[in-house]
Each structure stands twice: as structure tokens, then as C-alpha cells.
C-alpha positions as CSV (number, residue, x, y, z in Angstrom):
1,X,-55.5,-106.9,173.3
2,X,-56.9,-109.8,171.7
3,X,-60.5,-108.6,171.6
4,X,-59.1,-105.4,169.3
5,X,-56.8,-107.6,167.3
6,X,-59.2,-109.8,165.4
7,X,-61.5,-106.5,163.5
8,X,-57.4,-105.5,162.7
9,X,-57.0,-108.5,160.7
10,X,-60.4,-109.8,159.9
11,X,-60.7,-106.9,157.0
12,X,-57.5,-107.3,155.6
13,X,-58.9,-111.2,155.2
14,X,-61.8,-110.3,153.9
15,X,-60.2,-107.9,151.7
16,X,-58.1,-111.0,150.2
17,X,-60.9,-113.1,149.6
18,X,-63.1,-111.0,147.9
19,X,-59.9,-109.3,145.6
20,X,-59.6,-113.2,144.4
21,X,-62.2,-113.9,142.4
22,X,-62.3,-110.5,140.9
23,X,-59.3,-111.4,140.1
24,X,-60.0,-114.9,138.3
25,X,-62.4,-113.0,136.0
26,X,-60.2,-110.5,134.9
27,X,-58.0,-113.3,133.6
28,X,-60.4,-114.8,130.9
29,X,-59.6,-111.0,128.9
30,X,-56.0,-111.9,128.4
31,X,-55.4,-113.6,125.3
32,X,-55.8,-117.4,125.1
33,X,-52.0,-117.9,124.4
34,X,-50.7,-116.6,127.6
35,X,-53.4,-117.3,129.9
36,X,-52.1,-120.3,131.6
37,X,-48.7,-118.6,132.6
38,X,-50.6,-115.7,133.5
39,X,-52.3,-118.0,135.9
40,X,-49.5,-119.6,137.3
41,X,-48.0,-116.2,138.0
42,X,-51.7,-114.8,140.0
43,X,-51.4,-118.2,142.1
44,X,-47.7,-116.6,144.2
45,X,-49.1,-114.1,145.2
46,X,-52.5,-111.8,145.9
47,X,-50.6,-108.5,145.2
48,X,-49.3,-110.3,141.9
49,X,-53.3,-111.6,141.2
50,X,-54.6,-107.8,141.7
51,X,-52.1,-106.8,138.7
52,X,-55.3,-108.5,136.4
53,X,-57.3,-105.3,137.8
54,X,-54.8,-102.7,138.3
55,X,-51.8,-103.2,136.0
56,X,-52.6,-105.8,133.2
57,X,-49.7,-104.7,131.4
58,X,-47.0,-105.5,133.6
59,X,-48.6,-108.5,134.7
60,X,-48.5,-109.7,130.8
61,X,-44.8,-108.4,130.5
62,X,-43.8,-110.5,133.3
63,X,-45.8,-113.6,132.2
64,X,-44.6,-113.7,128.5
65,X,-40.8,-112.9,129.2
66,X,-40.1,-108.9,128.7
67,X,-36.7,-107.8,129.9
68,X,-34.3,-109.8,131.7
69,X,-35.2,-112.9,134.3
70,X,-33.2,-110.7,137.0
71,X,-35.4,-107.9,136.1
72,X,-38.4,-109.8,136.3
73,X,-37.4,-111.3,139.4
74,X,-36.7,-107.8,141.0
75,X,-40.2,-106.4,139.7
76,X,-41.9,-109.6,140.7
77,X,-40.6,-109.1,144.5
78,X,-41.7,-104.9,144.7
79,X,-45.0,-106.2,143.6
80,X,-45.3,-108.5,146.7
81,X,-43.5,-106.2,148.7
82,X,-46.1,-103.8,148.2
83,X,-44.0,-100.9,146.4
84,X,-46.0,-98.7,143.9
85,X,-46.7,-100.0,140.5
86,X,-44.4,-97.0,138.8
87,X,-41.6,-98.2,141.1
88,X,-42.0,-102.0,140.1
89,X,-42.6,-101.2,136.6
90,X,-39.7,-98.7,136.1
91,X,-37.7,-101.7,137.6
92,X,-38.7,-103.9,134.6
93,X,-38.0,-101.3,132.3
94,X,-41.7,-101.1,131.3
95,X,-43.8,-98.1,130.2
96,X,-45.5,-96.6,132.4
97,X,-48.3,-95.4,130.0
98,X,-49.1,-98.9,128.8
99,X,-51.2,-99.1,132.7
100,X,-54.0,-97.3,130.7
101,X,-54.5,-100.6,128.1
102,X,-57.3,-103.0,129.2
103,X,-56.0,-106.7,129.3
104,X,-57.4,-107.3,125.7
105,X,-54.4,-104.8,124.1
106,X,-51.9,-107.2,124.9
107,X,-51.6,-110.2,122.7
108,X,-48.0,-111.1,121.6
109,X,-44.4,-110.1,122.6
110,X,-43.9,-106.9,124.1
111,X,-40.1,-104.6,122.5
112,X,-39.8,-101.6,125.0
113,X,-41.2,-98.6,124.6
114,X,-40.6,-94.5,125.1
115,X,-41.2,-93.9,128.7
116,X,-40.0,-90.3,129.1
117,X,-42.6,-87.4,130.3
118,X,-43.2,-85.9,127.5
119,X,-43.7,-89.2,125.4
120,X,-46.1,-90.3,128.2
121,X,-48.1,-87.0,128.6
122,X,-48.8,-86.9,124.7
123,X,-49.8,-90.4,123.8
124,X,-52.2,-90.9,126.9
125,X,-54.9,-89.1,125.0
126,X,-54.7,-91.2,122.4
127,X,-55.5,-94.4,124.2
128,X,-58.3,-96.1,122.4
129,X,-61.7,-95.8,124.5
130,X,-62.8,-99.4,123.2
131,X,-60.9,-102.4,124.9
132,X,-61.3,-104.4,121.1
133,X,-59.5,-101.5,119.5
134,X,-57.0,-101.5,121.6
135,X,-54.7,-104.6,120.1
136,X,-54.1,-103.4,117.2
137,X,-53.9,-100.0,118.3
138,X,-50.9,-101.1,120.3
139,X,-49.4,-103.2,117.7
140,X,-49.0,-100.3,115.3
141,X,-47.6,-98.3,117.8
142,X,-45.0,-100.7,118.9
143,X,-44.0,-101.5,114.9
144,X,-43.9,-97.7,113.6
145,X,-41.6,-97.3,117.0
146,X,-39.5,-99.9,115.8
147,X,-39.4,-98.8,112.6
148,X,-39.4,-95.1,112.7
149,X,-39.1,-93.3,115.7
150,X,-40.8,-91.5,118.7
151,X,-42.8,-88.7,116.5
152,X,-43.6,-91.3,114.2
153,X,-45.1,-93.6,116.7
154,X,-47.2,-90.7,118.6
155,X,-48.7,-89.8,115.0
156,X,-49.5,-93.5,114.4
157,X,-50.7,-93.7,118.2
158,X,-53.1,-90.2,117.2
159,X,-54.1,-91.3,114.2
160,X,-55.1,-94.8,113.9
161,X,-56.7,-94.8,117.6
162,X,-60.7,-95.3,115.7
163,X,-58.9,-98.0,113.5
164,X,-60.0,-101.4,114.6
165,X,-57.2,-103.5,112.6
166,X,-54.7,-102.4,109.6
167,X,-54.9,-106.3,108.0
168,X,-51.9,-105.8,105.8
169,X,-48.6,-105.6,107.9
170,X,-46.6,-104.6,105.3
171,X,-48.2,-101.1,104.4
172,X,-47.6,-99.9,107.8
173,X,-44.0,-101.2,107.0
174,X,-44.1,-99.4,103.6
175,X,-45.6,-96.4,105.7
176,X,-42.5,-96.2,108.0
177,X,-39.6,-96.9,105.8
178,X,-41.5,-93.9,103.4
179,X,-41.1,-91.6,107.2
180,X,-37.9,-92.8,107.5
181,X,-36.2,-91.8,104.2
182,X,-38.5,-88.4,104.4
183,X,-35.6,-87.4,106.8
184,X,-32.7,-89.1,105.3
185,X,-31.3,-86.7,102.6
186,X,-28.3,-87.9,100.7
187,X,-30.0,-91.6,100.7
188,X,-31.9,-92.4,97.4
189,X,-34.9,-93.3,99.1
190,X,-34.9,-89.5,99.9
191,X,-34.5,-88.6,96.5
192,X,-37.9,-91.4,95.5
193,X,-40.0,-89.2,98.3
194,X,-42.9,-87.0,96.8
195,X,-44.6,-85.5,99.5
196,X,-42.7,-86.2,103.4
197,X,-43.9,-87.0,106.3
198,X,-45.2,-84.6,108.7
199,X,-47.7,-84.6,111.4
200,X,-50.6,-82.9,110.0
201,X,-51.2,-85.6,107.4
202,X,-54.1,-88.4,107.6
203,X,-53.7,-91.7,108.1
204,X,-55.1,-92.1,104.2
205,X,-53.1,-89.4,102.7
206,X,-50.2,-91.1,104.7
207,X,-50.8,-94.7,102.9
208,X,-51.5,-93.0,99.9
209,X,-47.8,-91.4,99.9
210,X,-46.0,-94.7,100.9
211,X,-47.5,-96.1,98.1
212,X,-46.8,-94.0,95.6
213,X,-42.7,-94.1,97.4
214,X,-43.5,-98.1,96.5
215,X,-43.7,-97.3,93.3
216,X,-41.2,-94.6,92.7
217,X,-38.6,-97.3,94.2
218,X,-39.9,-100.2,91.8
219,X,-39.0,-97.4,88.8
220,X,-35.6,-96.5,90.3
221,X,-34.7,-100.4,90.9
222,X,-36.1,-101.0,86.8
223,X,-34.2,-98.5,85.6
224,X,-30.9,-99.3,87.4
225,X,-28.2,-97.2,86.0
226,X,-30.4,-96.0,82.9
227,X,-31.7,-96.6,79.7
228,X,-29.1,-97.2,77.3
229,X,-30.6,-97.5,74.3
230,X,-33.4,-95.2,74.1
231,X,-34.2,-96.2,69.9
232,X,-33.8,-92.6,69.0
233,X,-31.8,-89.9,69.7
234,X,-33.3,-86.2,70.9
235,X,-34.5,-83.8,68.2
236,X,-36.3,-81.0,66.7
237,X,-39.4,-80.6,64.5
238,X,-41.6,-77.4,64.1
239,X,-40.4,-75.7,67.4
240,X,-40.6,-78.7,69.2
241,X,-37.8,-80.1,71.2
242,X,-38.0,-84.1,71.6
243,X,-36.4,-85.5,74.3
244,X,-35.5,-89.2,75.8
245,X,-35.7,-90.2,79.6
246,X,-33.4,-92.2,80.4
247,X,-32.7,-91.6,83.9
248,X,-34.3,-91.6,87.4
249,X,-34.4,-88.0,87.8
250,X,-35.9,-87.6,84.3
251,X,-39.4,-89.3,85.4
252,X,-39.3,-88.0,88.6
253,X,-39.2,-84.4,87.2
254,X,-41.6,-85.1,84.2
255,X,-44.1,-86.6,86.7
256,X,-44.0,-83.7,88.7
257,X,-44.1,-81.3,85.8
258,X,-46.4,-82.8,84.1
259,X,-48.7,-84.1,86.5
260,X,-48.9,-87.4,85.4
261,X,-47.6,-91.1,86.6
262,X,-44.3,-91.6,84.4
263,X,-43.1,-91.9,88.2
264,X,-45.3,-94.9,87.9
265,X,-43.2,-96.9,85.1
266,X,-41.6,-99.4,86.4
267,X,-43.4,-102.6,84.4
268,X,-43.1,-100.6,81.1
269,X,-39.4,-99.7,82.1
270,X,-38.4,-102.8,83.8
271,X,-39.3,-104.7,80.3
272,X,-37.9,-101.7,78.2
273,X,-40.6,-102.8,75.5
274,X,-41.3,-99.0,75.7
275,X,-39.3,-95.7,75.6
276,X,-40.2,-92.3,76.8
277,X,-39.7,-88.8,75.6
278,X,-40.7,-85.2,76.6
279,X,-41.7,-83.2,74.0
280,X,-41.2,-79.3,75.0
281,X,-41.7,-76.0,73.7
282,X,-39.1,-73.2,74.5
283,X,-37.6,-75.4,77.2
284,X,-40.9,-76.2,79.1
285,X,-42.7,-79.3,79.0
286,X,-45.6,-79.6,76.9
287,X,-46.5,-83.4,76.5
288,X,-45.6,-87.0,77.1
289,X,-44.4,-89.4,74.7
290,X,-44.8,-93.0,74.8
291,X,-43.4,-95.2,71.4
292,X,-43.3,-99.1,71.4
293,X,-42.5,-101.2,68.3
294,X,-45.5,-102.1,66.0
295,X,-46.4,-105.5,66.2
296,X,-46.3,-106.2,62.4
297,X,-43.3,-104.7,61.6
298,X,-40.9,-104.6,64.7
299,X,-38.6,-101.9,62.6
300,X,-41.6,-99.6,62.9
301,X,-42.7,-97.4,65.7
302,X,-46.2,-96.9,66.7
303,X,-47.6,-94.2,69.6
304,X,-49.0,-95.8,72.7
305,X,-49.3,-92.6,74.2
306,X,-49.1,-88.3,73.7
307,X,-50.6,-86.8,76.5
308,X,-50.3,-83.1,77.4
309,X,-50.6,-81.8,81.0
310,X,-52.1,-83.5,83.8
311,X,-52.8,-86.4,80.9
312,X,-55.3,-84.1,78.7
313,X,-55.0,-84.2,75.2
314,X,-52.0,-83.0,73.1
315,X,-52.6,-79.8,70.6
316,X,-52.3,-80.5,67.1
317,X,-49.2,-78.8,66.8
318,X,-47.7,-81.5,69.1
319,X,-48.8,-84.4,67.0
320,X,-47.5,-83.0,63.8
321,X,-44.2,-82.3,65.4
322,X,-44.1,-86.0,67.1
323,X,-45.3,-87.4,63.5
324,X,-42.2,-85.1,61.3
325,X,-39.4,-86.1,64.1
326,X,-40.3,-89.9,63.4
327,X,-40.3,-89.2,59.9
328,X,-37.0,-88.1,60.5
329,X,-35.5,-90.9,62.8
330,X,-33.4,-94.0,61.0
331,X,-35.7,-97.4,60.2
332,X,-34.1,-99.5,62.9
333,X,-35.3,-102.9,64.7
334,X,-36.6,-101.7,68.2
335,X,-34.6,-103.7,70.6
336,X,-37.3,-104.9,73.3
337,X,-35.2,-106.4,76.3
338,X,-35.7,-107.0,80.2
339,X,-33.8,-104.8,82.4
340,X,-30.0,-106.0,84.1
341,X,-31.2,-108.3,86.9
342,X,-27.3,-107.2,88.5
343,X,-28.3,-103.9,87.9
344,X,-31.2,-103.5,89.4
345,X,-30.8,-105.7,92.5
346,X,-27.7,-102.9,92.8
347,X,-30.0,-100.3,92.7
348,X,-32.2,-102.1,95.2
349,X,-29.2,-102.5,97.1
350,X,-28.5,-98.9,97.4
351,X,-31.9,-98.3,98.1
352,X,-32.6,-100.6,101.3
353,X,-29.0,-100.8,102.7
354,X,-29.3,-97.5,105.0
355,X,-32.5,-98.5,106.5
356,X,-30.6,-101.7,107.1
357,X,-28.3,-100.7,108.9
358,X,-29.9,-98.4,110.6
359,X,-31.9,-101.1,111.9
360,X,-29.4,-103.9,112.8
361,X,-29.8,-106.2,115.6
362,X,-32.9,-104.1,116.8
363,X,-36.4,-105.7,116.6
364,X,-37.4,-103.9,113.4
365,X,-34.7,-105.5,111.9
366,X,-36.9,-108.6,111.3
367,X,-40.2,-106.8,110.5
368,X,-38.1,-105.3,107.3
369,X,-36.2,-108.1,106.5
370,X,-39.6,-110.1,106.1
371,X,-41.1,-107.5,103.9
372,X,-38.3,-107.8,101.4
373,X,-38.9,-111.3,101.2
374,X,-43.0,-110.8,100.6
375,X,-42.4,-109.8,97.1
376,X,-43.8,-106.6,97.6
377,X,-40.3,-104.9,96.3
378,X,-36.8,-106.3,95.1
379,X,-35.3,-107.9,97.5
380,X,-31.6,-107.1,97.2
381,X,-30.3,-110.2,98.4
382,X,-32.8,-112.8,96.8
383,X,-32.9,-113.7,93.2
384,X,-36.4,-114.7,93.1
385,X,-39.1,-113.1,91.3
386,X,-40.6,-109.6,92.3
387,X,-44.0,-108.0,92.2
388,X,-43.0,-105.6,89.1
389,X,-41.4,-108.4,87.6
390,X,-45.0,-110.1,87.6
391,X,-46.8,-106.8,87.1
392,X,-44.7,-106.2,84.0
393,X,-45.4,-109.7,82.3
394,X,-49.2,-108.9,82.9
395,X,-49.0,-105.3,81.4
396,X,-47.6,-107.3,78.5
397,X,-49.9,-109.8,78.1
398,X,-52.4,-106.9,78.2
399,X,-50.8,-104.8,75.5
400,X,-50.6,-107.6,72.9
401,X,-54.4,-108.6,73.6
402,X,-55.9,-105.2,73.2
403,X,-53.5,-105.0,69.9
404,X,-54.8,-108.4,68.5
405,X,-58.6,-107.3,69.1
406,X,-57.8,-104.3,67.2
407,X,-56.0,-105.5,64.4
408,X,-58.9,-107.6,64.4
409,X,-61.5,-105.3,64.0
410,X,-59.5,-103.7,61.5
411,X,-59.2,-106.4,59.5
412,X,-62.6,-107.6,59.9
């Protein structure tokens, strides 16, 4: 009995020893910040220590404090035990997809993620091949998840698998508020979107959109409840109908008619040291008006801008039309004066509060709340100053420069 004994229990020793040091190594992939408690975790047990090799993930959950202590506890003890990995991690509440990520993936606090078939059937082929991908890779998952939802996160997880790092966090937060409101309708963040999200779009395109959502939410918040003086009043020379914008939907629709960026305004709006108007023939858009007050003579008007379609040049006919309706308009003093500061943060207000709420008390929550404090847009509950704010002074700066190197020309 004894003789057949020993080769019994002499493998399973062996086995030990020799899983221990493989296991040692695997450690020095984790990230610096965690390694230590990592460490202390490997030394309980030699089940626990082969999680470096076969489940790095959960070992990382359990080291930096996912779930609850009693559920840690629980998946701690069907590790030892010697249950199955799915069984342990299902315990913990822990993906079981995230087994495919290589120790390196994991480098800060873990929220939890989908874990239903279909979620882990789709985003397994997205798995980045290269272990120094795979951080970031992770990270963007995990935000657009907490931002957005499941589709959302599987697009992010398909699309930005080659990407080693996106270095500005607050794009992909622009990114998933834009692919939230895409499917809000009856929200005024739905009403800012230009193109929505869908699957089939690029990661570039994608960015490309949020941005241009950034800005269409910089004009709404600028132009708060309107322009209420807009210098002169609509009108009608040779044909030609002349009309103010004054409101949000105005732009929007004369952007998209036009092809141009008056969706793009908000500096020039948020200052109202400008004033729009469409000029249109037979009801249909023809060009795009931009008047200021002339520098010399503030009672005066001057053209910064008449661009037709797609910003070409404007016909002849349009000019002499624009020139006979000024003719035509009172000599006034053009008013130049900043938007309502209580107006806009209202519109900003009204803008960010159902994403807000949407999010409250969940971990994207925090993530949002941070990028309305970075400046990027008006934050609705801080008075402080905003990137159009700062934008706008620039553009004005700009504006009078070029206009003193001219007049200087001119006079020289």
C-alpha cells in the first residue's frame, strides 16, 4: 500500500512546485500599483497563485476590491476548493469574457460588466491580439458601457481594438453622450444631433460627429432663448427675401441647407458682435449673410460675410439685393453685447440634465460630471469661464487685428 502511495502523491507535489514559480513570473505583468496585494493574495493559496496563468482577471478583481467582501470571500473559497473558474467568477459577479485579457489589460478599478451569451459571444473576437493594447482597449470599453450602453460598448470594443491609447478622455465622453442623445428624441441634445450613431460608422467618422454635437451644443447654450435684437428687421430687395436667425432651429436648418458651419457659431453668437441672415429666392435659400458694426462708425454696417452654397461665392444679383435692403434699413447704433449668462447656463441646463439623471449614482455619473468641469462645455452648475467663452474673446481679438492691418493698408 505504501509502495503505490508515494508515485500517487509525489506528482501532485511536483505539480505544485513547478506551478509556483511560473507563477511568480506571471506576476511582474500586473500593474505596479496592485502588485503587492496581488502577491499577498498568490501566497494563501496555489489554486489562488495559478489564477496569474489561467484567470488574471479575476485574480485582479479580487485583489483590488470588485464586488462585495462576502462575494469575494465566497469566490476566494471555490477557487481553493477547486470549482471551475466560470463557477467562481459568476459567484463574484465577474465577466466571464474578461478570462481572454492578458494581466497587462488590467490597470485600475474594475465597474461590472455585460456578461450575458450573446454579449460574450460577440465581443470575444474583438479581443485585442497585443497584450500592450489591451489596457486601453479595456478602458474604453468599460467607460462607453458606463456611459452608453451594451451596443455602444461592443462598437467601441470592434472598433478601437488596433488603437493603442485614445489620450483625451473626454472625446470618448463627448463620443458617448453624442450616442446617447442619438436615441433620446424629445431631449434637446437630440434635436443638436447631425448624423446618429449607428454601427457601421468608423471610429473617425464617429469622433468627427461628437464634435461637431460639441459644437452644435456650444451654439444652442449661446443663443439661449434667442436673439432678441437682430439690428434689422426681415425684408425684400429685387426678388430677394432677407431674413434674420435668431433661433436654434434657424442655424441648424441653414447649416444643413446650405452646407456650411452657421451650426458652428457659437463665439460669434455668444458675443452677439455679429447677426445672421438668409437671403432667399422664391422661398429657397440662396446665401448666407454675416453684418457686424464698422469699426469707425459703430451706426454703420459692414459685410463680414455673403456666401452662397456650400460657402461658394454669391451671384451678383445677391450682392446688389444685400447692398439696396441696407440702403433701406434705419441708421441705428449696433448694439454689440455678450449673451445672458442665466440664459444660457438654462439652456445648458436643459441640455445636460437627462443624461444626468440618467446616470445617477452609477459610475458614469462621475466620468460626466468631471467633463463638465474641464471647460470643454458650459457647465450648468458652475459659473466659471467656458471654452466658447474663451474661444469667443480670441475670435474677437482676431477680428479687430485683421481690421486694423487693413485700415492700415488703406490708409497707407
Amino acid at each position: 500500500m505504501v509502495s503505490i502511495a508515494k508515485p500517487r502523491i509525489a506528482p501532485r507535489v511536483d505539480a505544485l512546485r513547478s506551478s509556483r514559480p511560473l507563477a511568480e513570473g506571471a506576476l511582474e505583468k500586473f500593474c505596479d500599483s496592485y502588485r503587492e496585494p496581488i502577491r499577498q493574495l498568490c501566497a494563501t493559496s496555489p489554486a489562488v497563485a495559478d489564477l496569474t496563468i489561467s484567470f488574471p482577471g479575476l485574480l485582479f478583481a479580487l485583489a483590488s476590491g470588485f464586488g462585495t467582501q462576502g462575494a469575494r470571500d465566497r469566490c476566494l473559497s471555490a477557487v481553493r476548493d477547486g470549482k471551475s473558474l466560470k463557477d467562481a467568477a459568476t459567484i463574484l459577479g465577474f465577466a466571464w469574457w474578461l478570462r481572454r485579457l492578458p494581466a497587462e489589460a488590467f490597470t485600475g478599478p474594475l465597474s461590472a460588466l455585460p456578461d450575458s451569451a450573446e454579449f460574450n459571444r460577440r465581443i470575444v473576437n474583438h479581443v485585442p491580439t497585443e497584450s500592450w493594447k489591451a489596457a486601453g482597449w479595456l478602458d474604453r470599453v468599460q467607460l462607453t458601457r458606463e456611459l452608453a450602453d451594451d451596443d455602444v460598448a461592443l462598437w467601441m470594443a470592434w472598433r478601437s481594438k488596433g488603437v493603442p491609447r485614445l489620450r483625451d478622455a473626454n472625446r470618448l465622453i463627448l463620443l458617448c453622450a453624442w450616442a446617447w442623445f442619438s436615441n433620446r428624441p424629445g431631449t434637446l441634445g437630440y434635436t443638436l444631433v447631425r448624423q446618429p450613431f449607428e454601427p457601421s460608422l468608423g471610429l473617425r467618422r464617429a469622433l468627427d460627429e461628437a464634435e461637431t454635437w460639441r459644437k452644435r451644443a456650444e451654439l444652442a447654450v449661446a443663443l439661449g432663448d434667442g436673439i432678441q435684437d437682430t439690428w434689422f428687421e426681415a425684408g425684400n430687395a429685387r426678388g430677394y427675401d432677407i431674413v434674420p436667425l435668431a433661433q436654434l432651429p434657424d442655424f441648424l436648418s441653414e447649416a444643413e441647407t446650405m452646407d456650411n458651419c452657421l451650426d458652428q457659431f457659437a463665439p460669434q453668437v455668444h458675443q452677439r458682435r455679429t447677426r445672421l441672415f438668409s437671403v432667399r429666392k422664391a422661398g429657397k435659400s440662396v446665401a448666407d449673410l454675416e453684418i457686424a458694426p464698422h469699426e469707425e462708425d459703430p451706426t454703420m454696417p459692414i459685410i463680414e460675410q455673403l456666401r452662397g452654397p456650400g460657402n461658394r461665392r454669391a451671384a451678383p444679383g445677391v450682392w446688389q439685393a444685400v447692398f439696396t435692403w441696407l440702403s433701406m434699413q434705419p441708421t441705428r447704433p449696433l448694439t454689440v453685447s455678450r449673451a445672458s449668462s442665466a440664459t444660457a447656463r438654462a439652456a445648458a441646463r436643459r441640455l445636460w440634465q437627462p443624461y444626468l439623471e440618467h446616470l445617477s449614482g452609477q459610475p458614469g455619473e462621475l466620468a460626466l460630471r468631471a467633463f463638465l468641469c474641464s471647460g470643454e462645455v458650459l457647465n450648468p452648475d458652475f459659473d466659471g469661464p467656458t471654452r466658447s467663452q474663451t474661444v469667443a474673446r480670441k475670435a474677437t481679438e482676431a477680428s479687430k487685428a485683421r481690421r486694423k492691418v487693413s485700415l492700415q493698408k488703406t490708409t497707407g
